[in-house]
C-alpha positions in Angstrom: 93.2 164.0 63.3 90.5 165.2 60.6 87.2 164.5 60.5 88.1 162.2 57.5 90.2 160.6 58.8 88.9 159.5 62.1 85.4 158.2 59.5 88.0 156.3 57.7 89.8 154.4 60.5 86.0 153.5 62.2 84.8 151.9 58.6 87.8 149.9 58.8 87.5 149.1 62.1 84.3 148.2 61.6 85.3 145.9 58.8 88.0 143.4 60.2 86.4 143.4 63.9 82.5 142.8 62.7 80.9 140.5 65.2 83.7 140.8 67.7 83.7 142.3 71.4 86.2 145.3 71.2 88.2 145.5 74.3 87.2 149.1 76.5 88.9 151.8 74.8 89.3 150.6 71.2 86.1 152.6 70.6 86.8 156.1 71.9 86.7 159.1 69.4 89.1 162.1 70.0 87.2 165.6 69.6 88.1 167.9 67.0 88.8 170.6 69.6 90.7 168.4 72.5 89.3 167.8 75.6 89.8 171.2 78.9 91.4 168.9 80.4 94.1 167.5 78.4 94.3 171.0 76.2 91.9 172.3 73.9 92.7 172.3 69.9 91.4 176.0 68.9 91.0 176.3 65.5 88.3 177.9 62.9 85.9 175.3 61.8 83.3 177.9 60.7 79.9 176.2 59.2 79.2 175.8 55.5 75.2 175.8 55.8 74.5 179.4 57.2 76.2 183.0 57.2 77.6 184.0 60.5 76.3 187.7 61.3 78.8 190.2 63.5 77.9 193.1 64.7 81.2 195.8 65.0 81.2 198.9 67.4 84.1 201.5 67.6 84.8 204.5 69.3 88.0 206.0 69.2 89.1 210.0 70.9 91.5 211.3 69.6 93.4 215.0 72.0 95.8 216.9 69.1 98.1 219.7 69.7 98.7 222.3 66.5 100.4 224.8 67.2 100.0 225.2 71.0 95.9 224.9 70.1 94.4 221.8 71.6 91.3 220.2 70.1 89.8 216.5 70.1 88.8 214.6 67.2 86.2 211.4 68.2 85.1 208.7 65.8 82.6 206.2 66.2 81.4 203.0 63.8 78.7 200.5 63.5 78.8 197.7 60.7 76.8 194.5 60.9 78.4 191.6 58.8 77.5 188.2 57.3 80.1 186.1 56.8 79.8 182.4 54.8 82.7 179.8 54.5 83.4 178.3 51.2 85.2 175.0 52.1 85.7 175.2 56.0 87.2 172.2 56.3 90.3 173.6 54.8 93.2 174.9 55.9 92.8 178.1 53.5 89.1 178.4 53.7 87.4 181.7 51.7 84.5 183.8 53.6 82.4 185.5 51.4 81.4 188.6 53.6 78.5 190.8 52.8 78.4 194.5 54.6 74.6 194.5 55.6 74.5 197.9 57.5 77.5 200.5 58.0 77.4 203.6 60.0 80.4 206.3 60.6 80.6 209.5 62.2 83.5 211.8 62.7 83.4 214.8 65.2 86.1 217.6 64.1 86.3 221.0 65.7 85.5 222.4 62.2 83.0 219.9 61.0 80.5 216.6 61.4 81.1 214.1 58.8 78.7 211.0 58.6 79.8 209.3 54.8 77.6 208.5 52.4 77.8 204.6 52.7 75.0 203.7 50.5 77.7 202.4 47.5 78.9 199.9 50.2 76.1 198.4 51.6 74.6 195.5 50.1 78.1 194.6 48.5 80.1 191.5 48.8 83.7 190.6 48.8 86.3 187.5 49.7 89.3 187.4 51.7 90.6 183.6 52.9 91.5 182.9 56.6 93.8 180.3 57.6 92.5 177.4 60.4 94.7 179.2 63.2 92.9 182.8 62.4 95.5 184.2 59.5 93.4 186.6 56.9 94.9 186.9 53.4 94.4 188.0 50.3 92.1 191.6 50.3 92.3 192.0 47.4 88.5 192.7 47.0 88.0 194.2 50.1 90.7 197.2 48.8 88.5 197.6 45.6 85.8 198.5 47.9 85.9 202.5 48.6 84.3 205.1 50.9 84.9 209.1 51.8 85.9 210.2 55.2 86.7 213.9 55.6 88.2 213.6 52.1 90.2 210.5 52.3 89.4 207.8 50.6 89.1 204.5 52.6 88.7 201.2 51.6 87.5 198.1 54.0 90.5 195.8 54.0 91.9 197.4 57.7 88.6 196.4 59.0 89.6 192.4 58.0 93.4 192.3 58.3 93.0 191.7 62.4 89.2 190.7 62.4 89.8 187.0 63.6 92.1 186.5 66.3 95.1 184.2 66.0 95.1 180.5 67.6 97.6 178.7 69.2 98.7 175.7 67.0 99.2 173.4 69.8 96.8 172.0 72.4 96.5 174.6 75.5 95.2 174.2 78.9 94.4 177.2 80.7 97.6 179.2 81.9 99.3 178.7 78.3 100.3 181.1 76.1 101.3 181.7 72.8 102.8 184.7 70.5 102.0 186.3 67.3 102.4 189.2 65.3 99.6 191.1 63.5 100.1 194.6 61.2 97.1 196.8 59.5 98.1 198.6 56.4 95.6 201.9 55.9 96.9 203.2 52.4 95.1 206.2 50.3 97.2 207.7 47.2 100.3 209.0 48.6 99.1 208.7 52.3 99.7 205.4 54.4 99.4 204.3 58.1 100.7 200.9 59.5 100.4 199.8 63.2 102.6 196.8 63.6 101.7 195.1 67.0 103.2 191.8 69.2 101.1 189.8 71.2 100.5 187.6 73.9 97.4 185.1 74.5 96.7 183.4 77.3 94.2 180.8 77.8 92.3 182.3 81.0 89.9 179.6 81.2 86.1 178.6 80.2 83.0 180.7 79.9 79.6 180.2 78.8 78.5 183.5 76.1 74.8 183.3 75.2 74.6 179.4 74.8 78.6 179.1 73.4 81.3 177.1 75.4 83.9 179.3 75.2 87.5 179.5 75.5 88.1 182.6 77.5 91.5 184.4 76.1 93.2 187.9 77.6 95.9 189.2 74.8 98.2 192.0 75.7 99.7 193.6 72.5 102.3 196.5 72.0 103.5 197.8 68.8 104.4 200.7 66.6 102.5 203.5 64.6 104.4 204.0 61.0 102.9 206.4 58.4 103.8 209.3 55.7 101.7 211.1 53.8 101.5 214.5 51.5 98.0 216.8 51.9 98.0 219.7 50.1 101.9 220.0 49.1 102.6 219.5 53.1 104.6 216.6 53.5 103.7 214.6 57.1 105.4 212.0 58.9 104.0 210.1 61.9 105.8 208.0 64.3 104.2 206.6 67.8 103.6 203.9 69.7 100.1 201.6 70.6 99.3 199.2 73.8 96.6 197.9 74.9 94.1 194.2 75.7 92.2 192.1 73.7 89.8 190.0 75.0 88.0 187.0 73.0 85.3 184.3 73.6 86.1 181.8 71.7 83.6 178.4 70.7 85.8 175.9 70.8 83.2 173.1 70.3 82.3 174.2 66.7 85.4 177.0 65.8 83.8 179.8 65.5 84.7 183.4 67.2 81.9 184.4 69.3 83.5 187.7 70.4 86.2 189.9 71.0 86.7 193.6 72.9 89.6 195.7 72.0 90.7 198.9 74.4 93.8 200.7 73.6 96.0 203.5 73.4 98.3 205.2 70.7 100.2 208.2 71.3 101.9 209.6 68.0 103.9 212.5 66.6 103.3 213.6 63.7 105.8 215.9 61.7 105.4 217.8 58.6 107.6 219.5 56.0 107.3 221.9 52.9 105.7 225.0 53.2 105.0 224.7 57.0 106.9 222.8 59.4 105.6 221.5 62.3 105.5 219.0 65.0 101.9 217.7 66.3 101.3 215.1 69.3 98.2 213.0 69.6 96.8 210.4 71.8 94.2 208.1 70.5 92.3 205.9 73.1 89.8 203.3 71.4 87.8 200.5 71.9 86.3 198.2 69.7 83.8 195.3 70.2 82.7 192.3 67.7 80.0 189.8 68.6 78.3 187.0 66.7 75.0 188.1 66.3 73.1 184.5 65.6 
């Protein structure tokens, strides 16, 4: 029932039953959010008033084979984030999401690369996110561009999985529910998708610095999909990810207090044209968000 809703039936209640004693009961407000122990009603009911600021870690190792050489490739991240709602209260709300600090470093066996990112902080751009946690539209966020060993990157994968997906239905702890979630990485002729299935369970309650949280475990598995052409070499990549996610969740006021990702891809990579080869790699990574106000 929406918060407009419930205001409308208590005007009118108040109207025809003025100056009357209301039997127990007649009185009692639901919660947005459900009750723990009835089943909770997740969904994102982020505040209009003030940004929400994220902090993002990432640190991913990655072991490739070429050509019976072995050598390791490790990348790590650190973007902070402020994030407003335009219009929370509806079912397609827009966050207006400002990149306050962002920090990359790639360790190759040839080379350090840590991007110039001074063209992307300070900028802003919109995506819109759906009350159970679906992101859409990134439009803007593709139109914003970076250099990593000579790709060029934009920052919608960082947003198509940022929120986690909710339920739909009242859960108590022990439920669980299904979705589907795919990150599209695409650069000229180049492209990556990792196409994942998941499982959330509602493990139970937990307080994280001053939030009552909904405590959720979600096991995912998926597939690794990409081609590419570098240099007149043609690539194709095939492979397969698993791994946990793990999110705090306040249920109390809808917003995503934070989440920890650890996982493992393992991928094969073959290439055509003037040199053909096939090239193994395992990628294990973790990832951590956390509301930083």
């Amino acid at each position: 029932m929406k918060t407009k809703a419930i205001g409308n039936l208590f005007i009118l209640a108040g109207i025809l039953f003025s100056g009357l004693i209301l039997l127990p009961g007649c009185t009692s407000k639901k919660n947005l959010w459900g009750d723990t122990r009835k089943g909770l009603i997740l969904s994102y009911r982020m505040p209009e008033s003030q940004p929400l600021r994220y902090i993002s870690t990432g640190d991913a190792l990655q072991k490739v084979e070429v050509m019976g050489q072995k050598f390791d490739v490790n990348l790590k991240s650190y973007q902070e984030y402020s994030i407003r709602a335009v219009q929370p209260a509806s079912d397609h709300m827009t966050l207006q999401i400002t990149i306050d600090t962002m920090y990359i470093y790639l360790k190759t066996p040839m080379k350090d690369f840590t991007p110039d990112m001074s063209d992307v902080i300070g900028r802003q751009f919109s995506i819109r996110l759906t009350s159970l946690g679906k992101e859409l539209d990134f439009t803007q966020a593709e139109a914003i561009t970076f250099n990593l060993g000579g790709e060029t990157r934009n920052l919608a994968p960082e947003f198509q999985s940022f929120f986690p997906d909710l339920p739909g239905k009242p859960v108590k702890p022990g439920d669980s529910w299904n979705y589907a979630d795919t990150i599209k990485e695409e650069s000229g002729e180049n492209w990556l998708h990792l196409c994942v299935n998941c499982t959330a369970t509602l493990e139970g309650y937990e307080t994280v610095n001053g939030h009552e949280c909904a405590k959720v475990t979600v096991p995912f598995s998926g597939i690794v999909l990409g081609e590419g052409n570098m240099n007149g070499i043609g690539t194709k990549t095939t492979g397969e990810v698993s791994g946990t996610d793990q999110f705090y969740f306040d249920y109390k006021n809808g917003i995503l207090v934070k989440i920890i990702s650890d996982g493992t891809a393992s991928t094969i990579t073959k290439t055509s044209g003037a040199q053909e080869m096939t090239i193994p790699s395992t990628r294990k990574f973790i990832k951590e968000i956390w509301l930083a106000n």
